[in-house]
N, C-alpha and C positions, 0 to 999 in steps of 0.2 A: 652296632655299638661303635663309641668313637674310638679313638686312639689318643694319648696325648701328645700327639707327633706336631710340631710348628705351625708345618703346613696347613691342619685342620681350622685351626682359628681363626687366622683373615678368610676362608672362605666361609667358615661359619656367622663372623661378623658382618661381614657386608651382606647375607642373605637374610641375618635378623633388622638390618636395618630395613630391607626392604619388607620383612611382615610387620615391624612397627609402623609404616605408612600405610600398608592396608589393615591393619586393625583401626587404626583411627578411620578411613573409609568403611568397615564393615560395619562400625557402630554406630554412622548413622543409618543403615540398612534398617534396624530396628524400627524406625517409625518409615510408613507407608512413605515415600516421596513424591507419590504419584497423588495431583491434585485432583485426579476423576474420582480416584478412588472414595477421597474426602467429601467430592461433591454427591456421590448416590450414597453414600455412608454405608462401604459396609467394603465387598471381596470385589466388586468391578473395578480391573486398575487402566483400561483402553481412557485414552483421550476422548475417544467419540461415545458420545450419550449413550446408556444404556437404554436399549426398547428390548424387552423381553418377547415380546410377540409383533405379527405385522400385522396392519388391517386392509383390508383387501380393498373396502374403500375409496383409500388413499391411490389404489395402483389401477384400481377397473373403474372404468365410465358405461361399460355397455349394461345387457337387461341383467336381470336380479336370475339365480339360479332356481328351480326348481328341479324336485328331484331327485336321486342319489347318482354320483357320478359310478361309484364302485359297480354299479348293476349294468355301465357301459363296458363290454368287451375291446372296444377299440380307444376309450379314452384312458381305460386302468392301462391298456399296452404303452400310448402313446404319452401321457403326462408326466410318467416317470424321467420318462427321455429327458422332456421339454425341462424339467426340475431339476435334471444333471447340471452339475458343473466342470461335468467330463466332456460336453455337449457345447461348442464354440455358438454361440447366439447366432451367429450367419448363418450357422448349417442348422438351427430350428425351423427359420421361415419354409422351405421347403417341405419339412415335413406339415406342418401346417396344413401348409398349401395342398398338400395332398389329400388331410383330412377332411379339407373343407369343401374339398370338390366330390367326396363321397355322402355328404350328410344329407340331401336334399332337403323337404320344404321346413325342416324344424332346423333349420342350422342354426341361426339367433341361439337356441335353445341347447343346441350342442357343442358351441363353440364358448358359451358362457361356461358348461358345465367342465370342457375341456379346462379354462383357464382357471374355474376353481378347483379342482384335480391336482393341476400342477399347482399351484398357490398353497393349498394344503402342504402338499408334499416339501415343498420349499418352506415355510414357516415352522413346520414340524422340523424340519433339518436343519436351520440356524436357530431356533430356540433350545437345540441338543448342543449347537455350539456354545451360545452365548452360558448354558449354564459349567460346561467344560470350560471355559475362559474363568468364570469362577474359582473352579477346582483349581485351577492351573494359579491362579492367583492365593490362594489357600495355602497352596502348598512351599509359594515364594513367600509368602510373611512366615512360614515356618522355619524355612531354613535360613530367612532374617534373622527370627530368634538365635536359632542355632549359632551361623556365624557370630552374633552380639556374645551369646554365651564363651564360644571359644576362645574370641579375642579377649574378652574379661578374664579367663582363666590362663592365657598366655602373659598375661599381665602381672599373675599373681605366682606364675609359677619364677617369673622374671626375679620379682622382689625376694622369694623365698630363696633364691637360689644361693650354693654355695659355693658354684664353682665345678662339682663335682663330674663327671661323665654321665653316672647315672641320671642328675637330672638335667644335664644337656643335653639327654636321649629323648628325654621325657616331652622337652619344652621344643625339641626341633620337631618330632611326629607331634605335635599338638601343632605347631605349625605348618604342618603338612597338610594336616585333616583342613584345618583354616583355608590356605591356597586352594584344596580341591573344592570345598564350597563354596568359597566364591566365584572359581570360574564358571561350576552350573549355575549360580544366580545372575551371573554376569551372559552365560550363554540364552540360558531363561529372556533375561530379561530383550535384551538384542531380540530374540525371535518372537516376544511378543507384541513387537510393531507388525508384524506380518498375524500373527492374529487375531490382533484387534479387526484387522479389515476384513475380517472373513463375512462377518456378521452384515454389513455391509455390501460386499457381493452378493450376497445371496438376495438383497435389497432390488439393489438396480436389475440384479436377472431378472426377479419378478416382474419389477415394473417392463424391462426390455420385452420380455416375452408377452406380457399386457395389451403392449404398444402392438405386437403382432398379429394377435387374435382379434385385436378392434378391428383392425386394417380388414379382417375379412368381414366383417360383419357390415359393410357400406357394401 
């Protein structure tokens, strides 16, 4: 509770002048600003295209798989690995390399099957991102709302007001809650450029690791 002691006032004034500057920033919070979002219409807020799945395709030039890879003991140990992003690219080629000097006369055959393995395992892991990016986006038009809401009701508590203590209690912890939502929308939002690229890495490993498997197969 406040006091009506002097001193309270100018610090109280000049901290409301500073939530009226962010209210009027909170309120445009309300509509998406992010133009990816608008362009896949819907929760995608990354700049960069949304592709929900990869195609293998696109990443492999060597022979077509047959087969089930799961029924290999050495390629279910080793594709996990290659799939890692705990797993620095440099230090894949070796293992590789070590695979390929055990598979003898079916290696074409093993070395496909290895890289569908990891391929798998990699498309299955950023299409659990890319729908998490979703969520995460979901959840930031939510507390858009929210912030919209608060700042509208610090507005109305403004004009109702009569002065009194009580509701200068009322209208500072309403601009409390304010301040804390927008700095995790603010923090949100900063950490979803790191994000967005995840989808992304998990792209060029595939392809990186692609590039590696071929290599043995000449």
């Amino acid at each position: 509770m406040h006091s009506a002691q002097s001193g309270e006032r100018p610090r109280r004034s000049g901290r409301l002048a500073a939530i009226a500057l962010a209210a009027l920033v909170a309120a445009s919070f309300t509509a998406d600003p992010r133009p990816a979002a608008a362009a896949t219409g819907g929760d995608w807020p990354c700049v960069q295209r949304k592709v929900p799945r990869l195609s293998i395709g696109q990443m492999w030039s060597g022979p077509l798989v047959e087969g089930e890879w799961e029924a290999d003991a050495a390629i279910r140990a080793l594709a996990p690995k290659l799939a890692s992003r705990r797993l620095p690219v440099e230090e894949a080629g070796p293992l590789i390399d070590s695979f390929a000097s055990t598979v003898g006369t079916d290696k074409s055959q093993r070395l496909a099957m290895l890289f569908a393995a990891t391929f798998e395992i990699i498309d299955r892991d950023r299409a659990s991102v890319v729908a998490g990016i979703e969520r995460y986006s979901k959840r930031q038009q939510a507390l858009a709302a929210r912030i919209g809401d608060e700042s509208l009701k610090i507005g109305e508590l403004k004009r109702a007001s009569d002065g009194s203590n009580p509701v200068l209690d009322r209208i500072e912890d309403a601009e409390v809650a304010l301040e804390w939502d927008m700095r995790i929308y603010e923090e949100r939002e900063r950490s979803l450029t790191y994000v967005c690229e995840v989808p992304v890495l998990y792209e060029q490993r595939a392809f990186a690791i692609a590039k590696l498997i071929e290599a043995k197969l000449k």
